[in-house]
VOPAGU-2260 file (C-alpha; in pm, 1 decimal, decimal comma):
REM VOPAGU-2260
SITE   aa  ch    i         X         Y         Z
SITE  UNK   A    0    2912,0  -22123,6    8008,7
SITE  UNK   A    1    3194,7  -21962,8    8230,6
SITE  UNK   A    2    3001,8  -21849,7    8583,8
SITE  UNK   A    3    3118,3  -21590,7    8826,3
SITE  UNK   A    4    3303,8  -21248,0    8729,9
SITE  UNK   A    5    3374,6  -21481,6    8389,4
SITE  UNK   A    6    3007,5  -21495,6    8265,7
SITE  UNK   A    7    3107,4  -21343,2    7942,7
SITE  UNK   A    8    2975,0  -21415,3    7597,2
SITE  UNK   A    9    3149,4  -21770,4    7465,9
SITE  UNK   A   10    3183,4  -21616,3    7154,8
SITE  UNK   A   11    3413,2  -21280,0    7315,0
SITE  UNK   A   12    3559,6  -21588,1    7602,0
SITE  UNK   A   13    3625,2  -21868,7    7337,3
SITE  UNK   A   14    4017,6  -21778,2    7270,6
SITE  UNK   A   15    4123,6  -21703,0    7619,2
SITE  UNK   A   16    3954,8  -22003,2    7748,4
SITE  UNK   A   17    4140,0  -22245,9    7511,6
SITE  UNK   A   18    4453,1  -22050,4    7663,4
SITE  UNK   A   19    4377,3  -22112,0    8012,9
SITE  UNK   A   20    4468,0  -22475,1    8161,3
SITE  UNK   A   21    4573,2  -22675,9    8449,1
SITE  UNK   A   22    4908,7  -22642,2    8290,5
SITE  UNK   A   23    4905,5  -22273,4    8340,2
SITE  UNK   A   24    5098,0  -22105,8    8634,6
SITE  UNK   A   25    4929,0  -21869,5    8882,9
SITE  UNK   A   26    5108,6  -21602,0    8756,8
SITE  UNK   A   27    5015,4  -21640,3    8365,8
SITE  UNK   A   28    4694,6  -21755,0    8513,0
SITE  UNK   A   29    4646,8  -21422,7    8651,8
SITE  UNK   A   30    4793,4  -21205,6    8323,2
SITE  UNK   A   31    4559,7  -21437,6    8097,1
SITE  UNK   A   32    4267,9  -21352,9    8308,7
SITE  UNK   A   33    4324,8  -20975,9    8356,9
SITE  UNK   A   34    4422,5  -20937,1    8001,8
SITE  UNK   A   35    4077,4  -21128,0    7925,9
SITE  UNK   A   36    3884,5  -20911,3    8143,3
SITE  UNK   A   37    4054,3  -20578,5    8000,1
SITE  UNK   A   38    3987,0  -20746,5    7635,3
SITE  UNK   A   39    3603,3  -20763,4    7731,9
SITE  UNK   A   40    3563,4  -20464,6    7890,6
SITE  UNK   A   41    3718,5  -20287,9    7551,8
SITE  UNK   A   42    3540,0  -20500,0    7387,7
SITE  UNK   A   43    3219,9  -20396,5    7577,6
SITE  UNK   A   44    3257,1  -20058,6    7596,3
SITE  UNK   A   45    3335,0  -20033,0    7214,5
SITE  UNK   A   46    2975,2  -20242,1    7219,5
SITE  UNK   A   47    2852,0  -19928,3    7409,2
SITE  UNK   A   48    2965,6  -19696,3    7245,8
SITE  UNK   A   49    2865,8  -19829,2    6904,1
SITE  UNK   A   50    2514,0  -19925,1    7045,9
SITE  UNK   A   51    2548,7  -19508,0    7206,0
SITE  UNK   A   52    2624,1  -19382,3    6842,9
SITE  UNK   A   53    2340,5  -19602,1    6724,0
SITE  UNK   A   54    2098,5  -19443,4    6957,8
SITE  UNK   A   55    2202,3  -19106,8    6906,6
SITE  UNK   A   56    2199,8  -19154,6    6480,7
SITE  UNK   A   57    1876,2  -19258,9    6555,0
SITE  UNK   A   58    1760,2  -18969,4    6756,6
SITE  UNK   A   59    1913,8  -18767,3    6472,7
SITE  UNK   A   60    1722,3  -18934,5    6222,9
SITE  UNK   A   61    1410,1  -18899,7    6420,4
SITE  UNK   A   62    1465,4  -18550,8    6425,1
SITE  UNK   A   63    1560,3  -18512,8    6057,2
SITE  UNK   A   64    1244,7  -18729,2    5995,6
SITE  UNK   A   65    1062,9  -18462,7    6203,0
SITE  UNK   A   66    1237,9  -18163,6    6079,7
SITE  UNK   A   67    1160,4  -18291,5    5752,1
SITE  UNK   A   68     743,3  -18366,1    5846,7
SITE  UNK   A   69     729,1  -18030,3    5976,3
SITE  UNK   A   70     859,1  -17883,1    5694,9
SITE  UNK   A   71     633,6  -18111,0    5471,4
SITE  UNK   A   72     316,8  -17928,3    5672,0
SITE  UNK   A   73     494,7  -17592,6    5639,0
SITE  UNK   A   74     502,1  -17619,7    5218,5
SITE  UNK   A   75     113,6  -17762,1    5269,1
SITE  UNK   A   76      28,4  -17452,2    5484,8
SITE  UNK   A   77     231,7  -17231,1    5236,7
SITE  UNK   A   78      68,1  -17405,2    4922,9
SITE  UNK   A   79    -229,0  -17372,2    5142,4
SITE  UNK   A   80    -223,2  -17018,9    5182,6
SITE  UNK   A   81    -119,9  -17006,7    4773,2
SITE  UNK   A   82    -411,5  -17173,0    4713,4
SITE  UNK   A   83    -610,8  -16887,0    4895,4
SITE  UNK   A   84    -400,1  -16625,5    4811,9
SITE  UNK   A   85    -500,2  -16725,3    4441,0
SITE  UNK   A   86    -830,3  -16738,9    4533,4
SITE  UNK   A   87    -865,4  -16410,5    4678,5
SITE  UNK   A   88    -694,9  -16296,9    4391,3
SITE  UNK   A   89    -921,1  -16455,6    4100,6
SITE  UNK   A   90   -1194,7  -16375,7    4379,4
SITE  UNK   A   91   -1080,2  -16032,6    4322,1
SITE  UNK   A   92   -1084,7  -16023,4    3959,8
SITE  UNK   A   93   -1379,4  -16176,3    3911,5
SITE  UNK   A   94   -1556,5  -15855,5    4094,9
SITE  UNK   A   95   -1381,2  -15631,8    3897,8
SITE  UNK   A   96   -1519,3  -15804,1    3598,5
SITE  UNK   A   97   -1820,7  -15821,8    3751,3
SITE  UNK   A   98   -1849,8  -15465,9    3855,7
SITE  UNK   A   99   -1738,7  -15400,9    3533,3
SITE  UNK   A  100   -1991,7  -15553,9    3374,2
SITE  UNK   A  101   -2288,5  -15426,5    3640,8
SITE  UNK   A  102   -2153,9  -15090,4    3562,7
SITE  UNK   A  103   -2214,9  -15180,8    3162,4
SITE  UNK   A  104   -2529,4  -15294,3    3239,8
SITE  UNK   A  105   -2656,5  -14978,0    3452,0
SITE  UNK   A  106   -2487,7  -14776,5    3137,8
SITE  UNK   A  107   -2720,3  -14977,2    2900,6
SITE  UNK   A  108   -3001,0  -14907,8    3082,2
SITE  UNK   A  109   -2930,8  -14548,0    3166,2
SITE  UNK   A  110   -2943,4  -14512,0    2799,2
SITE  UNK   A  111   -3255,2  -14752,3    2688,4
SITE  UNK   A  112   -3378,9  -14527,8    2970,6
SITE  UNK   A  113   -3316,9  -14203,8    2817,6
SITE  UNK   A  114   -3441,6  -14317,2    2461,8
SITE  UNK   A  115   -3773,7  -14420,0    2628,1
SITE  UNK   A  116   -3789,7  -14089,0    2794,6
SITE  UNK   A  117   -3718,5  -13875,2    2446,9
SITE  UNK   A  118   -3965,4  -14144,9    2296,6
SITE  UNK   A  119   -4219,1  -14066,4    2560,0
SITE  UNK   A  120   -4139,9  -13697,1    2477,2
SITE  UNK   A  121   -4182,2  -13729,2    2153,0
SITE  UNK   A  122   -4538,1  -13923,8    2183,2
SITE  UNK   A  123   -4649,9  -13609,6    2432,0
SITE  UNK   A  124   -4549,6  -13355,6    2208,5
SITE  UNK   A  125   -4757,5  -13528,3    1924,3
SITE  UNK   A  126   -5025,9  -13594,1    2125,9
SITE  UNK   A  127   -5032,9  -13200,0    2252,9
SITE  UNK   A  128   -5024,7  -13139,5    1843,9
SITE  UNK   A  129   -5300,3  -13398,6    1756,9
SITE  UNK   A  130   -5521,6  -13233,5    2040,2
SITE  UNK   A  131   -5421,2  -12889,7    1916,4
SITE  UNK   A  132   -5465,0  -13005,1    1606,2
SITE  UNK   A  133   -5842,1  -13179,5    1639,1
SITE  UNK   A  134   -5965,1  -12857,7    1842,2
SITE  UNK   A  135   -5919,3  -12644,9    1572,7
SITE  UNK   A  136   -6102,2  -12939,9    1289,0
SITE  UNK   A  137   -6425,8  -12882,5    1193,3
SITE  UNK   A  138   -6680,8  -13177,1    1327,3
SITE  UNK   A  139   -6677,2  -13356,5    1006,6
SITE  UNK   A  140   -6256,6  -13373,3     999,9
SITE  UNK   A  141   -6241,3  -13488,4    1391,9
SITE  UNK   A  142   -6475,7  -13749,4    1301,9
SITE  UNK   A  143   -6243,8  -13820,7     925,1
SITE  UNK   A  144   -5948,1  -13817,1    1216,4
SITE  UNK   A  145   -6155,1  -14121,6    1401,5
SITE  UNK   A  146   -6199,4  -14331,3    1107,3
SITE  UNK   A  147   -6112,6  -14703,1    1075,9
SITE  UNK   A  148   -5954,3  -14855,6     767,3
SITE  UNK   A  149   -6147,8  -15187,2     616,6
SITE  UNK   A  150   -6070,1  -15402,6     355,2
SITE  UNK   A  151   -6259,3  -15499,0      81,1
SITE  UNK   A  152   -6284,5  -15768,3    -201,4
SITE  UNK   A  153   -6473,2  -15782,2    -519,4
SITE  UNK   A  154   -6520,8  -15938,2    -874,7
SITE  UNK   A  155   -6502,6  -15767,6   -1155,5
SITE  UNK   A  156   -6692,4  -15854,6   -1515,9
SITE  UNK   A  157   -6475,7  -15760,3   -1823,2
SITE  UNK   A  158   -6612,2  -15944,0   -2073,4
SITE  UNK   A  159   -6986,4  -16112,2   -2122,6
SITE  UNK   A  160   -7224,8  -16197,9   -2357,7
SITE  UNK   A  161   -7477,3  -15960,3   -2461,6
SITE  UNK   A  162   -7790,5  -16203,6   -2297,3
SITE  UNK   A  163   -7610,8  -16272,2   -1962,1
SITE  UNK   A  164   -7684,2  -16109,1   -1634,7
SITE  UNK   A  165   -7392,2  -16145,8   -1436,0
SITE  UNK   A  166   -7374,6  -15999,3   -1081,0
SITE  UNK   A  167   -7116,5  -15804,9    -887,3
SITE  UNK   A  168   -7035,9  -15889,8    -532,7
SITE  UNK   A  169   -6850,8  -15688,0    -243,4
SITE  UNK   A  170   -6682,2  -15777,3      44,3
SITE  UNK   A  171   -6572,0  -15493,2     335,5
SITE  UNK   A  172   -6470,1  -15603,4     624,5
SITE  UNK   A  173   -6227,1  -15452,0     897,4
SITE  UNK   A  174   -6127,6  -15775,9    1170,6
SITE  UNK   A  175   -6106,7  -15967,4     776,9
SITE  UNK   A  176   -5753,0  -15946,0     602,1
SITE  UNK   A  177   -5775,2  -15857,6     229,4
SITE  UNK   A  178   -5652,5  -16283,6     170,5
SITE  UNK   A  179   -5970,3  -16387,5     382,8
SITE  UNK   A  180   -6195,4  -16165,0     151,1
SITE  UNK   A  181   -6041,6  -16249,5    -161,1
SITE  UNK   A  182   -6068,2  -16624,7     -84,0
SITE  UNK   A  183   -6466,5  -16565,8     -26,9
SITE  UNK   A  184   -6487,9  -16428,6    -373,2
SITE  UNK   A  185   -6256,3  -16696,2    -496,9
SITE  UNK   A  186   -6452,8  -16939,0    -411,6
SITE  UNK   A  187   -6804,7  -16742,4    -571,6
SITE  UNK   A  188   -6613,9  -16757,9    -940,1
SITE  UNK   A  189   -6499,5  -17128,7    -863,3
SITE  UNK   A  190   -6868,2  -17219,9    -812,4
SITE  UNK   A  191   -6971,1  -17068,7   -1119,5
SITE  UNK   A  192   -7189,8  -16799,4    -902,6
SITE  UNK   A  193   -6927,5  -16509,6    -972,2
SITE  UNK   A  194   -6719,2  -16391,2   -1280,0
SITE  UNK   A  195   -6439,4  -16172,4   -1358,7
SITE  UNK   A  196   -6117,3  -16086,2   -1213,7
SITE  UNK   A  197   -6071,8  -16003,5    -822,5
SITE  UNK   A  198   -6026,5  -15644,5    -719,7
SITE  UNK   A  199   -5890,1  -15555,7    -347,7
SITE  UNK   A  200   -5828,1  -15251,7    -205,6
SITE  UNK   A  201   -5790,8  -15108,3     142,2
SITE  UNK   A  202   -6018,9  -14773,0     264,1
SITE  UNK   A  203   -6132,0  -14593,7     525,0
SITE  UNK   A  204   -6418,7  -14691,4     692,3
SITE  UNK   A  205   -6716,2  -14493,6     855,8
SITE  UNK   A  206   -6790,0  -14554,0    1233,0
SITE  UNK   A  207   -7151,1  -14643,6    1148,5
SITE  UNK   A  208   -7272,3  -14661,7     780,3
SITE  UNK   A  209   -7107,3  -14726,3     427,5
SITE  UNK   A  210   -7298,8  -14674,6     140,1
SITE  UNK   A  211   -7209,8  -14868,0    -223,6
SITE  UNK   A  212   -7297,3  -14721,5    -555,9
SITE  UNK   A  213   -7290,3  -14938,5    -886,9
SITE  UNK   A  214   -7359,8  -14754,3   -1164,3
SITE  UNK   A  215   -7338,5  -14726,4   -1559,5
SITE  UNK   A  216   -7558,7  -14595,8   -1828,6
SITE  UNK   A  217   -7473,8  -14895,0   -2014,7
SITE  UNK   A  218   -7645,9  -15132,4   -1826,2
SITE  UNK   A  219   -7956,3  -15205,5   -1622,2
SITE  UNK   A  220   -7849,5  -15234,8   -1266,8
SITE  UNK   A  221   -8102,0  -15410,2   -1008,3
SITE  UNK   A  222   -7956,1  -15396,4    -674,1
SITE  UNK   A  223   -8013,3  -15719,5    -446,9
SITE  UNK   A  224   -7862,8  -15567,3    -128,1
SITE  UNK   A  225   -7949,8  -15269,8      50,6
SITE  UNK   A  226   -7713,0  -14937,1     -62,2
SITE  UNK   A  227   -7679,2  -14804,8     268,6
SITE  UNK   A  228   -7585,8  -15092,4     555,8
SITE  UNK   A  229   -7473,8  -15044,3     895,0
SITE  UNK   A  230   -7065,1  -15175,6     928,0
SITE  UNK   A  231   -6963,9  -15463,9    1168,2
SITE  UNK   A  232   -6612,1  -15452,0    1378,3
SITE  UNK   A  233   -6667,2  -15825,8    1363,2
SITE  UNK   A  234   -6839,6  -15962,7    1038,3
SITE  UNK   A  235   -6820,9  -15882,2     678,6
SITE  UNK   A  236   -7056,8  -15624,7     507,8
SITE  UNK   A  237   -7194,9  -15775,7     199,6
SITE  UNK   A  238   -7349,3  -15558,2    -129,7
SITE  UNK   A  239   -7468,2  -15731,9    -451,6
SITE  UNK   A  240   -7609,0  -15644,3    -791,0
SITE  UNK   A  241   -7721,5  -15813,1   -1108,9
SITE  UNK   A  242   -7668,9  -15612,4   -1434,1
SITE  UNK   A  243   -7797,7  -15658,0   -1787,8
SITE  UNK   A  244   -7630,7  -15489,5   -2095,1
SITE  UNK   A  245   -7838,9  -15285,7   -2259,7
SITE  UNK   A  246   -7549,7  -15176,6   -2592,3
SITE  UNK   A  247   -7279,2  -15407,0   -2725,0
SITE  UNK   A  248   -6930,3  -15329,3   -2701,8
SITE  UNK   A  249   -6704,7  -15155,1   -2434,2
SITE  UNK   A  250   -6887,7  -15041,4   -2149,9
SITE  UNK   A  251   -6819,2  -14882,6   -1814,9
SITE  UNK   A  252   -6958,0  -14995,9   -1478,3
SITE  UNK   A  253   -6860,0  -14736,9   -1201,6
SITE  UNK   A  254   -6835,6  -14893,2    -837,9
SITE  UNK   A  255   -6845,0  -14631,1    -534,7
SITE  UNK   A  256   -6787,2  -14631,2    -154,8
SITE  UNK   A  257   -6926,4  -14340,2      42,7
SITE  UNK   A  258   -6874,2  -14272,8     437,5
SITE  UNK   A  259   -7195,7  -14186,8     598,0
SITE  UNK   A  260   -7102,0  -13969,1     871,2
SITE  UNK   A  261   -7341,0  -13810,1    1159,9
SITE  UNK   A  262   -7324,3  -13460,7    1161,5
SITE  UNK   A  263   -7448,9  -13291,9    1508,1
SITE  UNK   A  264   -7546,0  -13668,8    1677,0
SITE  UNK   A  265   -7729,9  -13818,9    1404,8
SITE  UNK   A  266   -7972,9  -13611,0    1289,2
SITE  UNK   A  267   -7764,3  -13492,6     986,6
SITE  UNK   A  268   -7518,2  -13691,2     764,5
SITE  UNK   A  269   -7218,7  -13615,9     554,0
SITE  UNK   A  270   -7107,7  -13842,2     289,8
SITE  UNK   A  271   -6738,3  -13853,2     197,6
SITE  UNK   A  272   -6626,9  -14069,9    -101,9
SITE  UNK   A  273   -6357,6  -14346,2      21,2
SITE  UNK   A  274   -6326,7  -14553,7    -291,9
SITE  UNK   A  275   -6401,7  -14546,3    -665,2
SITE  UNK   A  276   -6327,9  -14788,0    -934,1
SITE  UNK   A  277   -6415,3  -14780,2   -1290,9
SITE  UNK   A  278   -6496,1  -15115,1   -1469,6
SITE  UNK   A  279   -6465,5  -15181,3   -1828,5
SITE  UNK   A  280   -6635,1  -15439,5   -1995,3
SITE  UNK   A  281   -6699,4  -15572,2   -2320,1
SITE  UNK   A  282   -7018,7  -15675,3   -2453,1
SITE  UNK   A  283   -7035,1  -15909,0   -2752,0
SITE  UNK   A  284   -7276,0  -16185,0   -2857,5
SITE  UNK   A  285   -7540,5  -16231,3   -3174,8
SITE  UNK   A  286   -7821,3  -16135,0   -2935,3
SITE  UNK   A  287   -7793,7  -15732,5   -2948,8
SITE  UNK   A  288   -7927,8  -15759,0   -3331,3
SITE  UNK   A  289   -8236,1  -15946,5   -3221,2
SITE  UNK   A  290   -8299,2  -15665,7   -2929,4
SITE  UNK   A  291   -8201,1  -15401,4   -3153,1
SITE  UNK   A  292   -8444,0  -15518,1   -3383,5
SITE  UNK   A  293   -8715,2  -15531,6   -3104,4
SITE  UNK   A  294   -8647,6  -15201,0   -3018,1
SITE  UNK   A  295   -8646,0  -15040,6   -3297,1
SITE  UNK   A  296   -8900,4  -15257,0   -3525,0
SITE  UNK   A  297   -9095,8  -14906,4   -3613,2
SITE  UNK   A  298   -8807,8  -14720,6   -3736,5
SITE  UNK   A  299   -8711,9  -15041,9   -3911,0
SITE  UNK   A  300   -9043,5  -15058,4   -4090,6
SITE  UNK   A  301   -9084,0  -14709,7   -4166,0
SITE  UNK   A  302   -8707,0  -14682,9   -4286,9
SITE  UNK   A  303   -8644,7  -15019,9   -4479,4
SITE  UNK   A  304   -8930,7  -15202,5   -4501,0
SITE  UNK   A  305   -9198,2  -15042,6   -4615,8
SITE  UNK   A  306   -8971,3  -14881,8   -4914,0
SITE  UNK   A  307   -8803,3  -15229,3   -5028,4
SITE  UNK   A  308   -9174,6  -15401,9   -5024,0
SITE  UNK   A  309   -9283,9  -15106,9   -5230,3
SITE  UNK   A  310   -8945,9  -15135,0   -5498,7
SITE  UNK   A  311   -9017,0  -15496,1   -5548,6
SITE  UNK   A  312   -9407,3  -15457,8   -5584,8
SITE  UNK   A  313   -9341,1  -15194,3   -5828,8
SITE  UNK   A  314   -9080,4  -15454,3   -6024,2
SITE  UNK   A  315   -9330,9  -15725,1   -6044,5
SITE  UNK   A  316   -9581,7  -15478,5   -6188,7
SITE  UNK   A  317   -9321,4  -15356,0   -6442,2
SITE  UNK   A  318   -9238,5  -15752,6   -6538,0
């Protein structure tokens, strides 16, 4: 290391010092050293100055970097503000559509509105006419205008032998479906109890009383249930009758349902026909000669008898 006003880098000193030497004069001692010292001060100062540009390309790319952060923030507040400027906007449409669609709703039921309305009209109106209507019926028609329908079920005969006594069953009920009674009598014929097809039918049904007719010159009919029998809202009403042939061949059973309606409270009744069926059936079997016979044995004896047992006597006499 060189000391004093030569404490240089050995590196920037190296060449001059090889160039100084004891052999040296003053003079070029002098020249060698200023021209050493003017060598490292250029040298230095170009040091500086590089080191200065250095410093200041740095600052610049500092601020570059920064220019280019704060413009990095600036797009992500603009894309920002995008982001909610899109929002508002599909915020926006989306309460159009949605006002749009209220309004379609309020429209829909503006108009279910107004059909209830004329609906509610039109059950007013024919309400004003049924009341008009019922105060100018006579008491027997406002009480036809009360009626319930029913439903009933029953088996009907068409053919038998001429010594069988088959019966007849029916079945009205109202809370009962026509299926429920018709299974009921089903079940009768299945047992054996019952024969015949199964009739159904649906009627109107008096608020009180039905009464059921079977009848048919044909036949002896022996009722095993009461004609007349107050109706149930709840259970069935059940009528029965056994019948006997009294002729072979096709015969006619008549069934009839009557409404028994009270007249001025209940003193007085009214009976209105709500049904009638008519029920063929055919007789056969080798039974009606014997009970012809039985019926008629005097005409028989008078007729045939009496006249062949007098031919033949009068033969054997002869022979």
């Amino acid at each position: 290391m060189i000391d004093g006003p030569w404490r240089i880098s050995e590196q920037l000193m190296e060449p001059i010092i090889v160039k100084l030497g004891p052999s040296n004069r003053p003079e070029e001692t002098e020249r060698l050293h200023q021209e050493a010292v003017r060598n490292t001060a250029e040298i230095l100062v170009g040091k500086i100055q590089l080191e200065e540009d250095q410093r200041q390309q740095l600052q610049k790319d500092q601020i570059q970097l920064q220019n280019q952060i704060q413009l990095h923030q600036q797009l992500q507040q603009q894309q920002q503000l995008g982001n909610v400027f899109n929002n508002g906007i599909n915020d926006f449409y989306n309460g159009i559509q949605e006002s749009q669609q209220l309004q379609e709703y309020q429209r829909q039921q503006l108009q279910e509105y107004q059909r209830q309305l004329q609906n509610n009209q039109s059950q007013l109106q024919d309400s004003q006419k049924r009341e008009l209507a019922m105060m100018e019926l006579s008491p027997v028609d406002l009480i036809l205008q009360t009626m319930k329908w029913g439903n009933i079920a029953f088996n009907a005969p068409t053919s038998m032998k001429f010594d069988e006594t088959p019966r007849i069953k029916l079945l009205l009920g109202i809370k009962q479906t026509i299926e429920e009674l018709k299974q009921d009598i089903k079940v009768e014929i299945e047992k054996k109890h019952l024969s015949g097809d199964i009739d159904v039918a649906r009627i109107k049904v008096a608020p009180l009383i039905m009464q059921a007719l079977l009848e048919g010159s044909s036949f002896e009919i022996k009722p095993i249930t009461p004609n007349e029998q107050p109706i149930s809202s709840e259970v069935t009403t059940e009528w029965q009758w056994e019948i006997i042939p009294k002729s072979a061949g096709e015969n006619i059973l008549n069934l009839t349902l009557n409404a028994k309606l009270p007249i001025d409270g209940n003193s007085t009744y009214r009976t209105i026909r709500t049904f009638r069926k008519e029920i063929r059936v055919d007789v056969t079997g080798l039974e009606q000669t014997k009970n012809f016979i039985k019926d008629n044995w005097q005409w028989l004896w008078t007729a045939i008898f009496v006249p062949v047992g007098a031919f033949l006597w009068k033969k054997r006499d002869q022979s």
